[in-house]
C-alpha positions in Angstrom: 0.0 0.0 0.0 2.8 1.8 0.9 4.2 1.6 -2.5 1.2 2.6 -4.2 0.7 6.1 -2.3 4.5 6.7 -2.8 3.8 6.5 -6.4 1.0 8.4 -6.7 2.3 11.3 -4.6 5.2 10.8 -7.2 3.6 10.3 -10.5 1.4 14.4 -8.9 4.5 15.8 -8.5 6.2 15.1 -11.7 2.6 16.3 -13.7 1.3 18.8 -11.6 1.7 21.4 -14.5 -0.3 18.4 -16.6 -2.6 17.7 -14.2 -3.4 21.5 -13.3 -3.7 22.2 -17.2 -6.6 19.8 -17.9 -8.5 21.0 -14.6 -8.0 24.9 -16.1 -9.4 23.6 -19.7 -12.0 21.7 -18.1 -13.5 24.7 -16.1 -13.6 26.8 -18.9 -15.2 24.4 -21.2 -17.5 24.4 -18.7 -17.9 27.4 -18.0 -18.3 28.6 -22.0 -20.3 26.0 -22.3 -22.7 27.4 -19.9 -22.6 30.9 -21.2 -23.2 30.0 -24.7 -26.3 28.9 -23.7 -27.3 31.3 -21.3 -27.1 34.5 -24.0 -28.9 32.7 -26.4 -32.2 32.1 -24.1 -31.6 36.2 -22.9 -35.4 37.5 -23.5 -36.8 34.6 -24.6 -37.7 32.8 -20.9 -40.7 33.5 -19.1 -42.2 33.6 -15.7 -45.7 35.3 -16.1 -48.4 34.3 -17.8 -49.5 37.5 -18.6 -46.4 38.6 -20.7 -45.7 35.6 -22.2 -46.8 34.8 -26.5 -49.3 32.5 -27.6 -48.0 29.3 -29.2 -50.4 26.3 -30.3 -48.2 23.5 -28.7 -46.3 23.5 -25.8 -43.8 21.5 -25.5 -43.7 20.1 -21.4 -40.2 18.2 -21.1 -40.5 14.5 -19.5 -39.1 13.7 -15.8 -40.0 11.4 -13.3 -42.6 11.3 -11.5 -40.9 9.8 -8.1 -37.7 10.1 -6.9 -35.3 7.4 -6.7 -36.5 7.1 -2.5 -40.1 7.2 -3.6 -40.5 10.7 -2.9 -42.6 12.8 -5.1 -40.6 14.7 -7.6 -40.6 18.6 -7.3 -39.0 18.9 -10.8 -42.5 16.9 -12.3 -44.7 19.0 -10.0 -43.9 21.8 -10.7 -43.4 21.4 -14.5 -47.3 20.0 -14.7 -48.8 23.1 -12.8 -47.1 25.1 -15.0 -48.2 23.2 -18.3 -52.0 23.6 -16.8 -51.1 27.4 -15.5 -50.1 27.6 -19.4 -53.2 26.1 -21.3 -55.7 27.5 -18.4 -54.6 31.2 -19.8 -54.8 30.1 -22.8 -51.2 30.6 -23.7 -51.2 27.8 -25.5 -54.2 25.3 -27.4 -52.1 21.8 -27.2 -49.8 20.1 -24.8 -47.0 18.0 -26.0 -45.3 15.8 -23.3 -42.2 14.8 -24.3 -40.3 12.2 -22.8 -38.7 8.6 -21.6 -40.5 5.1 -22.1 -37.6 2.7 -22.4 -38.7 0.5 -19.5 -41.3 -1.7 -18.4 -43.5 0.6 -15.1 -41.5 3.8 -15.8 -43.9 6.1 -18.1 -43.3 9.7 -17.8 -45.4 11.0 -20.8 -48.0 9.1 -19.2 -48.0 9.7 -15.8 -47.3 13.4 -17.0 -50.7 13.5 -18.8 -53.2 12.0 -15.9 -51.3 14.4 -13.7 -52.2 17.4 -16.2 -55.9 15.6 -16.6 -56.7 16.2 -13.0 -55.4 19.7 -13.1 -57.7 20.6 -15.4 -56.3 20.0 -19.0 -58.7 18.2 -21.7 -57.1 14.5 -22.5 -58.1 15.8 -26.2 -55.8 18.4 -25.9 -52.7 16.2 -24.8 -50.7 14.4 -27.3 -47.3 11.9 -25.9 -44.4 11.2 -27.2 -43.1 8.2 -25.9 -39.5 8.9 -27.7 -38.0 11.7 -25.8 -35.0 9.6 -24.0 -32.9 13.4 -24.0 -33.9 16.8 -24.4 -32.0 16.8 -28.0 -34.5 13.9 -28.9 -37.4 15.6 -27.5 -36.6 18.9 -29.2 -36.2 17.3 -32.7 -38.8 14.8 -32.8 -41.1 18.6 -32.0 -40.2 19.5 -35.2 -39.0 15.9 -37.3 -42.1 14.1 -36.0 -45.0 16.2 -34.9 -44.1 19.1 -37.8 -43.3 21.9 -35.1 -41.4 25.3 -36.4 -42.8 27.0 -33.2 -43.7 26.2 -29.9 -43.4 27.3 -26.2 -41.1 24.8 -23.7 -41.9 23.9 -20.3 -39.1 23.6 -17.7 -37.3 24.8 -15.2 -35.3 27.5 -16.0 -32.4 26.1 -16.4 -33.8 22.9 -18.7 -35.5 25.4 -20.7 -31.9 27.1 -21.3 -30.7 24.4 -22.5 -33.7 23.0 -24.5 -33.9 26.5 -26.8 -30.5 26.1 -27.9 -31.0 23.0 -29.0 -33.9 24.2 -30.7 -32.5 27.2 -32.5 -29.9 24.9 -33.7 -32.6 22.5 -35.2 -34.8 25.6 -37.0 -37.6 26.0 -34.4 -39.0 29.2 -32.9 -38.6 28.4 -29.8 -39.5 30.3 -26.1 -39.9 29.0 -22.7 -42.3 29.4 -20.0 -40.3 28.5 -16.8 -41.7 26.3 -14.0 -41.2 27.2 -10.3 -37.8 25.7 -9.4 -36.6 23.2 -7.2 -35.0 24.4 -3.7 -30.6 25.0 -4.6 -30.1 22.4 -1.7 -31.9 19.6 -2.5 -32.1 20.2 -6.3 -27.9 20.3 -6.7 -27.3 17.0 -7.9 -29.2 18.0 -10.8 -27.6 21.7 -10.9 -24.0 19.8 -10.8 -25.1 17.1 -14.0 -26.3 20.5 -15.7 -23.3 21.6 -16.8 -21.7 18.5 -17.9 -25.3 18.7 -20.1 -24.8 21.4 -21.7 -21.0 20.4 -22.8 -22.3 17.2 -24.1 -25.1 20.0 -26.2 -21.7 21.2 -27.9 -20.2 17.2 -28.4 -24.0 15.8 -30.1 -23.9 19.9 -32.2 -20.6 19.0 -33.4 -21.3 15.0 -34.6 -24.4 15.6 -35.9 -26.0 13.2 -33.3 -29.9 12.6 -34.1 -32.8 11.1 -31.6 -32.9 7.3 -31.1 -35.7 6.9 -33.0 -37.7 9.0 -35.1 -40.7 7.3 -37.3 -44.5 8.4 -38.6 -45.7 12.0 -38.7 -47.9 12.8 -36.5 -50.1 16.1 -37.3 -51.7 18.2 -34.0 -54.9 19.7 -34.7 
């Protein structure tokens, strides 16, 4: 053991300027990253109803509806009132729920759409996409799969960020109406896997990467 701590105290010393180096590059593809996206959602997030456009689809971005504990999940809560808060003012005429299906019992564009139905929302007026594994195959199907060139995206702040760059890279019109957040404390996990989010934006920009699956067009009307 000995040994193995003497070498690695060692091997630190002899590449500290190495080592140092990638931590510098690291934080400041980070941290461009992160402001890339930022300016481009400048004046195009929203936190009122009564100042925000009216789009005919929303686009309300899949999450859980429990937390890994069994705890309900703020981040789905407070995403669906919004959604409602949205259609109720008649901000927007149709709901798009966007978001992951892969396994059997875990149904977020589902659970999302009872949850909207008791708020409030007509089921008529609800249409799921059972194909939005990411936010980059959420955003594209909008557009590849239900014909979208505009629409308005529910989220949290900082998910909608990220979601309307992805869209103005992809040709849609895109603005956000943000959802109440989560408290800093118990949402950081999800603040901290943020920013390695929107690096990986940059990576899938860069390769051309396209949604899982993509298939029939669906018209909403």
């Amino acid at each position: 053991m000995a040994m193995k701590i003497g070498f690695s105290r060692e091997f630190l010393k002899k590449n500290m300027f190495f080592v140092l180096f990638l931590l510098l590059m690291a934080v400041i593809v980070l941290h461009n990253a992160d402001s890339t996206i930022r300016k481009a959602s400048e004046g195009k997030l929203y936190t009122e109803l009564d100042s925000i456009p009216k789009r005919k689809v929303g686009l309300l971005l899949g999450t859980s509806k429990l937390l890994k504990n069994g705890q309900p999940n703020l981040y789905f809560q407070y995403r669906v009132e919004a959604a409602a808060a949205l259609f109720k003012a008649r901000k927007v005429d149709f709901i798009l729920i966007s978001g992951d299906n892969s396994r059997q019992g875990y149904d977020e564009p589902s659970d999302m759409r009872e949850a909207l139905i008791a708020l409030g929302v007509p089921q008529e007026r609800i249409y799921l996409d059972y194909a939005g594994f990411r936010t980059l195959d959420s955003v594209v199907r909008a557009k590849e799969i239900f014909g979208l060139t505009e629409l308005t995206l529910i989220s949290q702040e900082f998910h909608n960020q990220r979601a309307l760059y992805l869209a103005q890279k992809h040709g849609i019109k895109a603005i956000g109406f943000c959802a109440r957040d989560v408290d800093k404390y118990f949402g950081l996990k999800t603040r901290v896997r943020e920013y390695f989010a929107r690096v990986k934006v940059f990576w899938d920009l860069t390769f051309g990467v396209q949604p899982k699956y993509l298939g029939e067009k669906i018209e909403i009307q």
